[in-house]
N, C-alpha and C positions, 0 to 999 in steps of 0.2 A: 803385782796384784792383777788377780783377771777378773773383770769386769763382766756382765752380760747385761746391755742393755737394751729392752723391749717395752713398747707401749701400746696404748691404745687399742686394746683388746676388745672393747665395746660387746662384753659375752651379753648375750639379748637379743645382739640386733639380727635384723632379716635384710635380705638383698633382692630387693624387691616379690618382696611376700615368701622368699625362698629364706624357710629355719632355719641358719650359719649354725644350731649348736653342734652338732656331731663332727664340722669341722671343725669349731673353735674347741670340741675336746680334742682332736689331733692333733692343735696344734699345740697344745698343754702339754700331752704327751711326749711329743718331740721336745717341747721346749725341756724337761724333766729328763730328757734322755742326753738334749744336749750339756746339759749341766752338770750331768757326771763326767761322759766322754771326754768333756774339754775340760774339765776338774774350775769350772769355776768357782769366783772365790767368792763374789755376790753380785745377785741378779737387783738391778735397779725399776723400777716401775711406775715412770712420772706421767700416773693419769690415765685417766678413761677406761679404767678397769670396768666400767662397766657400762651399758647403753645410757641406763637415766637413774632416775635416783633412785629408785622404788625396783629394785631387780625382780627377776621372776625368783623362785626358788629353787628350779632349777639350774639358773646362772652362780645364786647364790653356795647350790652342790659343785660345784663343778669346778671354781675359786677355791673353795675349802678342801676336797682333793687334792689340787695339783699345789696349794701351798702346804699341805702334808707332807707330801712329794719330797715337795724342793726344803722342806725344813731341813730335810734328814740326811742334807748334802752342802747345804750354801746358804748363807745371809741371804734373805728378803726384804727390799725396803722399799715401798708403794706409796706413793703420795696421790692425792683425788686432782681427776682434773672436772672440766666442766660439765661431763656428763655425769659424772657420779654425786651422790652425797656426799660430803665429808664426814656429817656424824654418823649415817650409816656403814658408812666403807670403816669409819676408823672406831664403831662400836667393839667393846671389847679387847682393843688393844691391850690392857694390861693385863689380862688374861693370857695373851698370845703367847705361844710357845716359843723356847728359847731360839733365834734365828728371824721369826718373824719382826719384823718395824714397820708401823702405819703410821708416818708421819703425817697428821690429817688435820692439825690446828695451828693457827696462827701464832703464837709460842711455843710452838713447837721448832719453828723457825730457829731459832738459839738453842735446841737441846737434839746436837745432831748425834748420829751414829760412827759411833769411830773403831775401825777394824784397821790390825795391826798387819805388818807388813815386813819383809826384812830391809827395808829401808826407812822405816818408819810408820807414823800413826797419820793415815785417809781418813780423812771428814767429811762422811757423807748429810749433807742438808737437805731438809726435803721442805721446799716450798709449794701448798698444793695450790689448785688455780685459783687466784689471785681477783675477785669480783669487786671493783673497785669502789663501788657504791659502798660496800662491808668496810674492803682493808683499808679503805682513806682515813677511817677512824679507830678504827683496830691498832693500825702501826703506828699510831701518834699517843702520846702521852694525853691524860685527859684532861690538864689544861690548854691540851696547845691546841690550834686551828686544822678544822681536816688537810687531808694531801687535795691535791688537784685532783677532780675525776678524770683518769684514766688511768691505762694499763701503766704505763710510760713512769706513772708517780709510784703506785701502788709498789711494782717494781723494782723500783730504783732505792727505795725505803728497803724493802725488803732483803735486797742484797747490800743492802748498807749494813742490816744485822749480821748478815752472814759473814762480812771481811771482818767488822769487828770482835765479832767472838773467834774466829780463825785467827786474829793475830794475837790472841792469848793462848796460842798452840802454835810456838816457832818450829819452824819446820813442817808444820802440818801439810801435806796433799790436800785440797778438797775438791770433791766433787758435787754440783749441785743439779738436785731433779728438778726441773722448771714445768709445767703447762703453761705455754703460752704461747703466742704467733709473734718469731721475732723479725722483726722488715729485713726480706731478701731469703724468706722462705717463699715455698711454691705451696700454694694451696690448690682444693681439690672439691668438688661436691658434695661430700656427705660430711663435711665439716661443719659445724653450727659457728653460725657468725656470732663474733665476741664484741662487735662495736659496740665503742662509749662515744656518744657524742661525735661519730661518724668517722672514731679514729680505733682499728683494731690492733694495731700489733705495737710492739717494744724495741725500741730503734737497738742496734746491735751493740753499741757503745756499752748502755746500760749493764751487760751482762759479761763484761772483759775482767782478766785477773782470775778465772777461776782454772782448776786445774781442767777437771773436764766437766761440760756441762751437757747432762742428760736432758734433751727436750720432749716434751710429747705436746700431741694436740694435732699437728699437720699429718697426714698420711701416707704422706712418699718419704723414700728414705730418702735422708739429704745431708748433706756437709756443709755447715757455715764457718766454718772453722777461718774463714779468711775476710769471711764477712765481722763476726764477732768478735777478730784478732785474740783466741784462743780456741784450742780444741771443744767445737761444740756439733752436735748431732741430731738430728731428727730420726731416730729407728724406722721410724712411720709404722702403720698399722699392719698388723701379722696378715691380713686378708681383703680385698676388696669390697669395699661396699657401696660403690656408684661405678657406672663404667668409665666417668672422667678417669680414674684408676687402673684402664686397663694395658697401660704402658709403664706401670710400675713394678720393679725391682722387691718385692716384698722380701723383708728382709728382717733380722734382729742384727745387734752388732757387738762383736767379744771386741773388746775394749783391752789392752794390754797395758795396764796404766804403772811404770819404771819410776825412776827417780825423776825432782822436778825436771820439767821440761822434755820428759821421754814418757811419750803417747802413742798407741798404735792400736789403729782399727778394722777391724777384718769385719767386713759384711758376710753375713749367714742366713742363704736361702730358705726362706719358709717353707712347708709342702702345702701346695694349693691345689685347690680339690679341682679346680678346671679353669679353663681361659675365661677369660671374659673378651666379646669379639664383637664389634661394631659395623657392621654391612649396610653400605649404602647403594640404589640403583634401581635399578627398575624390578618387579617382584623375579621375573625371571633370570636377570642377571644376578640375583641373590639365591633363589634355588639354587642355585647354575655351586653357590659355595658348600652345598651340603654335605659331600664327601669329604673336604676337607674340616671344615667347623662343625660337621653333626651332633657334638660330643662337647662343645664349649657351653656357656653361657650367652646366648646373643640377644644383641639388641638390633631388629630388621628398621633401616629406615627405606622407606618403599616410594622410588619416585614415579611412577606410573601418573601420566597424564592423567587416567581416568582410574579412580578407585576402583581393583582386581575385584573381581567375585570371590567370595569364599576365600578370603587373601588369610584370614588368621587358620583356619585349618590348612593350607598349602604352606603354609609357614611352620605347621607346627610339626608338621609330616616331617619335614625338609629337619627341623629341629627342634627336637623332642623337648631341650632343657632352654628352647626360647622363653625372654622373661620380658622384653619391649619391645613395643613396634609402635613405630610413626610413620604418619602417612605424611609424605610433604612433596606435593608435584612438584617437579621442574618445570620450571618457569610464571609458574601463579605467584604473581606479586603476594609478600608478605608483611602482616601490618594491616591490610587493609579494614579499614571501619565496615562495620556489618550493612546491610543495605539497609534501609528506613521502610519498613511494611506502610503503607499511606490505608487508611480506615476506606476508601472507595476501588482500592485493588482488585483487580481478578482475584480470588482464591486460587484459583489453579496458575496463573501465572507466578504466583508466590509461592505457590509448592514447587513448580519449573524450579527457579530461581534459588531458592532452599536445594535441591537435587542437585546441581549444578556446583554451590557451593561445595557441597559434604564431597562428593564425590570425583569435582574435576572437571566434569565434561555434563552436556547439555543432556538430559533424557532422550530416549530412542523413541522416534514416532508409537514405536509399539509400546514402552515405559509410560510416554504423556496417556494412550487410549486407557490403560490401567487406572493411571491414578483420575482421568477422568468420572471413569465407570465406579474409583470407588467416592469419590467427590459424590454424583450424582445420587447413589446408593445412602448416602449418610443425609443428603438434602431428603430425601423421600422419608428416611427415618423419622428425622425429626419432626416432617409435616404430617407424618399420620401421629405422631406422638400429641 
C-alpha cells in the first residue's frame, strides 16, 4: 500500500504579515498531482489543517477543492490537531463524499478506517490532538477517576484503545495519525507551546507497537523511528513559517507500507516559493549580499555600532521581499535594566542618554545643538501658553 503522508498545512496563516495563500494553493496542487503520478493509495492528515479555529473562508475554499481533487483518486483521512477546531474541521463528516474520513472525536478513536491491500486489511486510526484537561475525562469511564493531567496520560489511554480494538483484527497493519510532540523531536518557532503543568511532549515508549505512526505538530521533517522503536515520522509542515525553519528540508513523505515489518519512506520535496535567509553584520556587510539573496525572503540583523540612517529603505532597495530587521550592536551588553530618569535631571541630558540608547552611539555635537534648539523651542511654547 502506498501511503502519502502530509501535515500541518496551517492554510490562514501569514509569514510575517506576508499572505502564504497562493502558495499554500500550490502546494495543494502539487500535492493532487503527486497523488495520481505516484498512484497513491491514501493520503494521511494528522493535524493543523488549518491556522485556528475559526478559518477564513477562503482557507475554508481552498480545503474543499483540493479534497475534491484528491477524492477522485485516493482515500482521505484528516484528523484536527491543535490549531484546528475539531467540531469545525469534522462538521459534516457524514455528508462527506465517498473517500473522504474526518476522524475528529474522541470515539472515534475505536472506529478506524480499514482499506484493503493484497496482503491484507490496514487500520488506519486517527487520534486528533489530544487536550488533556478534556481527554483525562473523556477516555475514562464515568465512574472511574480522571487520567493524570498530561499529555503522557491522555496518550497512553488513547493508544491503549487503539491495540485493543486492532487485536480483534489478527493480522491487521495499522497505522496511527497522532498530533503531538513526542520527546526527541526537534521543535521550531511557529509552533504553539502544548505545556501541561510545565511538561509538553509524550515520552517515545508510549507510542511503540504500531505499524506506522503518522505524526504532525512539529515542523521539520524528522525520523524517530529509532527513538519510538517503530516506524514513526514527522512530515513537518509543506512551508515555512518562522525563519528558525530556514534550514529545513520541507518535505511530504510516500510511505510504502509491505507486509508486517516491511516499511519504506521516500522523502518528497515541496515547491517553495523562495529561500528564507538570515544575514547578520554590519548594514554594509549585508548589502554587500544583495546579488546573491535579492530574491529570498530575509531577515537583516544589522550590527553597526551606531544605528545607519535610513537603514530600512537601504535594506529594502538591497531586498525587495525583506520581512525582519534587527538592530543589535556588537558589542552593547545585553539585558541591561533601563537607566532610572531621577525627577531633578537635565532634560536634555536624558534626551542625550535616550539617543545613545536607541541608536548606539552618543549624539553629534551638531545632533545635541538640534535637540537643544528644539528643547528650548517647546519651553518658550508652553511659557507663552
Amino acid at each position: 500500500m502506498r501511503i502519502l503522508h502530509t501535515s500541518d498545512w496551517h492554510l490562514g496563516r501569514t509569514l510575517h504579515k506576508v499572505d502564504l495563500h497562493e502558495h499554500q494553493a500550490a502546494f495543494l496542487d502539487w500535492l493532487v498531482e503527486t497523488v495520481v503520478e505516484r498512484a497513491v493509495d491514501v493520503v494521511v492528515v494528522p493535524g493543523d489543517v488549518y491556522d485556528r479555529a475559526v478559518p477564513a473562508v477562503s482557507s475554508v475554499r481552498l480545503l474543499d477543492r483540493a479534497l475534491a481533487r484528491m477524492a477522485e483518486h485516493t482515500t482521505v483521512i484528516i484528523t484536527p490537531g491543535n490549531h484546528d477546531s475539531a467540531d469545525r474541521l469534522g462538521f459534516g463528516r457524514e455528508l462527506m463524499r465517498a473517500g473522504i474520513h474526518l476522524l475528529t472525536d474522541l470515539p472515534g478513536i475505536e472506529h478506524p478506517v480499514s482499506v484493503e491491500d493484497e496482503y491484507g486489511e490496514v487500520l488506519f486510526f486517527g487520534l486528533p490532538y489530544l487536550e488533556p484537561d478534556v481527554a483525562r475525562t473523556a477516555l475514562v469511564g464515568r465512574e472511574e477517576a480522571p487520567l493524570a493531567r498530561s499529555h503522557e496520560a491522555v496518550t497512553r489511554a488513547a493508544l491503549d484503545r487503539v491495540r485493543e480494538r486492532a487485536a480483534a483484527h489478527p493480522g491487521a497493519r495499522t497505522v496511527v495519525l497522532a498530533h503531538t510532540f513526542v520527546t526527541g523531536g526537534e521543535g521550531s518557532d511557529s509552533e504553539r507551546d502544548l505545556s501541561v503543568g510545565g511538561v509538553d511532549s509524550v515520552p517515545a515508549g508510549v507510542l511503540s507497537g504500531i505499524d506506522y505512526l503518522a505524526l504532525g505538530h512539529l515542523h521539520g521533517c524528522q525520523d524517530l523511528t529509532a527513538t519510538v522503536g517503530a516506524p514513526a515520522w514527522y512530515s513537518g509542515s509543506p512551508l515555512a513559517f518562522s525563519f528558525s525553519e530556514r534550514r529545513h528540508r520541507k518535505a511530504v513523505l510516500l510511505v510504502e507500507l509491505g507486509e508486517r515489518g516491511q516499511v519504506e519512506v521516500e522523502r518528497l520535496a515541496t515547491p517553495v516559493p523562495r529561500r528564507l535567509t538570515e544575514l547578520r553584520g554590519t548594514l554594509e556587510e549585508i548589502l554587500a549580499e544583495g546579488e546573491e539573496h535579492g530574491g529570498d525572503w530575509v531577515k537583516a540583523v544589522v550590527t553597526d555600532p551606531a544605528r545607519p540612517a535610513h537603514l530600512q529603505e537601504r535594506l529594502r532597495e538591497a531586498f525587495p521581499e525583506l520581512l525582519l530587521t534587527e538592530y543589535a550592536p556588537e558589542g552593547r551588553e545585553q539585558g541591561a535594566a533601563a537607566p532610572v530618569v531621577r525627577r531633578e535631571a537635565d532634560p536634555l541630558e536624558v534626551i542625550d542618554q535616550f539617543l545613545t540608547d536607541a541608536t548606539g552611539g552618543a549624539p553629534s555635537p551638531a545632533e545635541h545643538d538640534v535637540l537643544e534648539q528644539a528643547y528650548a523651542h517647546v519651553r518658550r511654547e508652553q511659557a507663552a501658553s
